[in-house]
N, C-alpha and C positions, 0 to 999 in steps of 0.2 A: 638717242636719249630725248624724250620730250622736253619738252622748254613749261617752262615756270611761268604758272600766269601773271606773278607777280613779284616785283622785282626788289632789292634794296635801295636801290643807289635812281636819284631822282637829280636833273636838270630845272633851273629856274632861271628865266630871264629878269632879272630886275630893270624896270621900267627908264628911260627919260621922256618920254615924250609922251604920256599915256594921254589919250582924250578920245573922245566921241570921233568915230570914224565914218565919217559921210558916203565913204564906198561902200561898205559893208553892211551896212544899213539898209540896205535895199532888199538885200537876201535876209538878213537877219531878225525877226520879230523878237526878239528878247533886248535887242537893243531898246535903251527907252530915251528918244527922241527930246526928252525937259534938258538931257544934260547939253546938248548941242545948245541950249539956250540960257537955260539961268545959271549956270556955271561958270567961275573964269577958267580958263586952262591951265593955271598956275594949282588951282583951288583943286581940280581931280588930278592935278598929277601927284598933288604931295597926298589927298589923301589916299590913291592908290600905292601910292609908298609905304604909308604906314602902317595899310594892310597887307602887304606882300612882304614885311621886315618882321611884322608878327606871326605873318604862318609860315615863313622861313625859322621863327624862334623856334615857335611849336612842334616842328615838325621835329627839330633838331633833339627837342626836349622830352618826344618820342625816340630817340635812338635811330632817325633813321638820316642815312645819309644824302643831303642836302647838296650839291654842286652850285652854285650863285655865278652867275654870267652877268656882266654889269651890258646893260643897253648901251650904243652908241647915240648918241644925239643928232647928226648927223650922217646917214638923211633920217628926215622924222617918220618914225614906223610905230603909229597911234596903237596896234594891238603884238607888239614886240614881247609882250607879258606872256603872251598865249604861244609857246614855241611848239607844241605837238602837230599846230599844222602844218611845217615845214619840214621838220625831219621824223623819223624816228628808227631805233636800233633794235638790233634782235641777236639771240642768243649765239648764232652760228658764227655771227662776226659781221652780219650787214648793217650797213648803213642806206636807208632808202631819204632821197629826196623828194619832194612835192610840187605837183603845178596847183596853184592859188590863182583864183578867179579874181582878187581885186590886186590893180596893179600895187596898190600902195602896200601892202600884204607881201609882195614879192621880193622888197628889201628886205624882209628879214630876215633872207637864209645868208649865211655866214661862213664864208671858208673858213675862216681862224677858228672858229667853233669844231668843227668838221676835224681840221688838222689837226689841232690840240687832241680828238676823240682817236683819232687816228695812233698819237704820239704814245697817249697812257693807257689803249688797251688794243684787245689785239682784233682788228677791222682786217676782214679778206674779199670786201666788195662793197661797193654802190653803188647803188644803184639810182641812176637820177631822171625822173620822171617830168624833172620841170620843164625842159624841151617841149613837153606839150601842151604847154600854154598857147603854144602858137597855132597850135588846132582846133583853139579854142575846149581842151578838154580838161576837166581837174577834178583833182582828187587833192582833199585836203587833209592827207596826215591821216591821225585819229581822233581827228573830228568827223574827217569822213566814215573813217573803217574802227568799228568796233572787234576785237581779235577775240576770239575763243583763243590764245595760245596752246591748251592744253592739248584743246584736240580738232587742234587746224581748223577751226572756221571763221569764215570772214563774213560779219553782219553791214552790210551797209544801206543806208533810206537815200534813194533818186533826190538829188534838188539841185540848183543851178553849179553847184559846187563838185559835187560827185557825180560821173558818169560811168555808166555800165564798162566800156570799153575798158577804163581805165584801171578799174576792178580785178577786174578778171587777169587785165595785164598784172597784178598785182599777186593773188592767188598762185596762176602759172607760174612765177619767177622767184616767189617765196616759199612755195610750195605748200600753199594749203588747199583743204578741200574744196575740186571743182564740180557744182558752178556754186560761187559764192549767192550768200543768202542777201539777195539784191532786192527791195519791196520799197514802196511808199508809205508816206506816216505823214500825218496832220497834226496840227495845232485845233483848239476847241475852235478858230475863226477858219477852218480848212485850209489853210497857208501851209504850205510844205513845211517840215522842218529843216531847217539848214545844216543839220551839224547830227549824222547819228548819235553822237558821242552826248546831246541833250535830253535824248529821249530812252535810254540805256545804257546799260554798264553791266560789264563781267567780271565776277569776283571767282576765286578757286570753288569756293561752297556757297554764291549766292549770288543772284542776278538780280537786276532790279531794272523794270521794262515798263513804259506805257504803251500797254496791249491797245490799249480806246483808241490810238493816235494811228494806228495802222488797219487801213482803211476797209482791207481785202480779207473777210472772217477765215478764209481755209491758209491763206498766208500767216494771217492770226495765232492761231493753234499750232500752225508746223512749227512757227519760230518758237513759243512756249514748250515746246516738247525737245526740238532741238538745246535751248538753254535747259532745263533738265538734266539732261544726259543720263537719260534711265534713273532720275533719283539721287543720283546725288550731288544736284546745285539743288537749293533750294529758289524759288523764283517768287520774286516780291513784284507784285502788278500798283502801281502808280496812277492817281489820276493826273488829269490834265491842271488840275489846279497844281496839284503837286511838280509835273514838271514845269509850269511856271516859275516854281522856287527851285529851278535848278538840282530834285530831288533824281533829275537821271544824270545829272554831273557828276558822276561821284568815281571815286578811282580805288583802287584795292594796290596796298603797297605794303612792303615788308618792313619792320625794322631791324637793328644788327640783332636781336636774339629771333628773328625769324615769326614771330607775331605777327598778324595779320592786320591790318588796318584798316579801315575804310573810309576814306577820306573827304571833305563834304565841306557845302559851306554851312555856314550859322542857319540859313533862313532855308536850306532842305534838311538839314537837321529837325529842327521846330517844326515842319510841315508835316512830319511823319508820323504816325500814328503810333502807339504803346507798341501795338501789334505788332508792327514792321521791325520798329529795334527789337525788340524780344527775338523775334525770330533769325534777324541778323547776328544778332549778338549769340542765339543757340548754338551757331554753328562757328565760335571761337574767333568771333571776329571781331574787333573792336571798332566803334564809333568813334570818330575824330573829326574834330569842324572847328573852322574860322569865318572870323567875319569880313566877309569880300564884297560887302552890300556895292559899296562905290567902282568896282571894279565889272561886278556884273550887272548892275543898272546901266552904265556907260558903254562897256566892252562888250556886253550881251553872252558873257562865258562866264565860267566859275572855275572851281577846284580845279576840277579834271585838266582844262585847257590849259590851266596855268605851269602844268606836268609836264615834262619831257623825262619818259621812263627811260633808263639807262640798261638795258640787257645784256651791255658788250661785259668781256672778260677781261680785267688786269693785266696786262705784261707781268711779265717776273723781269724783274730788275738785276 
């Protein structure tokens, strides 16, 4: 039975310790460097609160279901908000773990989290990858790996964070199509991108890619024709402005009557052209966005990261 690209049931870490992350920084060019300075810490944590209590409202006011995980404060894990690069789950009943390149990043994977997913649906493996931190290799979640679910492919862009080996470990043991669609992508300053998951996004009937940011013109076009898939995704091309405002952050989710969503912040919303929603929206998919400006100016993520898609199945009771 193929698997559903897109889920109902969604995970959200709620924040205590949210601030400017000095590790992560280094990889990340969407982080913006002012909140480390004229900021207090007090001052972005609550206003990342307040944005992450309203797109929990929102979401919920979509019908879709929402899971709230309250942050531990101890130890302090500055991007705990963003849980999709430490775990994620998949239809069969796996659970895959992640190795994260910044050690502070590495506190936030969670057995009680884990257990708990274990307890209320039905989990028959995990797989845990983070042992390979010590090989210095990472794969960060689905920020690293962009998933065709439909039809098994695995998109992922080279940078300090993702490596080929780990890929492919990846594909092999989940079983999707091998060799995965592994390429490089820039920034308009040639700065790798960090995080595939900023530069694209797969929806059932709509992709949305900055083709400009990948570097290699025959790599280019393979990947536009593969997101396709003979016609019917439709593919929405992005510039480099646009993914500045985090317009490839975006996540496609269900809610309980099975509507399609696509999910986004305020300021890739605004970025988009008449053109692009029309064309999104043609193919019954609806536009939904919050305002997470303080969140993704500081944390250098949006939407999407803020996501941990839930794939598992229910126990019966």
């Amino acid at each position: 039975m193929a698997e559903s690209q897109s889920t109902n049931r969604i995970i959200m870490i709620r924040p205590a310790c949210f601030c400017f992350n000095t590790e992560t920084a280094v990889s990340n060019a969407f982080q913006n460097d002012q909140y480390a300075v004229s900021s207090s810490a007090n001052d972005i944590q609550q206003c990342a609160l307040t944005e992450f209590d309203r797109m929990v409202e929102q979401l919920r006011s979509h019908d879709v279901h929402v899971d709230v995980v309250e942050d531990t404060s101890i130890p302090v894990k500055p991007d705990a908000i963003f849980p999709n690069n430490w775990f994620s789950t998949h239809s069969e009943g796996t659970i895959v773990l992640y190795p994260m390149l910044a050690a502070n990043r590495r506190l936030e994977r969670r057995d009680d989290l884990i257990k708990t997913l274990a307890q209320r649906y039905n989990v028959t493996a995990i797989i845990d990858f983070s042992v390979l931190e010590y090989r210095n290799q990472f794969l960060e979640g689905t920020g690293s790996l962009v998933l065709d679910r439909i039809n098994k492919v695995v998109y992922a862009v080279r940078s300090p964070r993702t490596h080929d080996a780990v890929v492919e470990q990846f594909t092999k043991l989940l079983d999707y199509q091998k060799p995965a669609i592994i390429f490089d992508s820039v920034d308009h300053n040639q700065k790798p991108i960090y995080h595939t998951n900023v530069m694209m996004a797969i929806g059932t009937h709509v992709a949305i890619i900055c083709l400009q940011s990948i570097r290699d013109e025959t790599k280019r076009k393979f990947i536009a024709q593969s997101l396709e898939q003979n016609g019917t995704r439709k593919v929405i091309d992005i510039t480099f402005e646009q993914m500045n405002h985090f317009a490839g952050n975006m996540l496609e989710i269900r809610n309980s009557q099975g509507d399609y969503l696509l999910v986004m912040s305020k300021s890739a919303h605004n970025c988009l052209t008449d053109r692009q929603r029309r064309t999104i929206e043609e193919t019954n998919t609806k536009l939904v966005y919050f305002d997470v400006s303080t969140i993704e100016q500081c944390g250098g993520g949006s939407v999407r990261c803020m996501i941990a898609e839930n794939f598992l199945t229910q126990t019966v009771s």
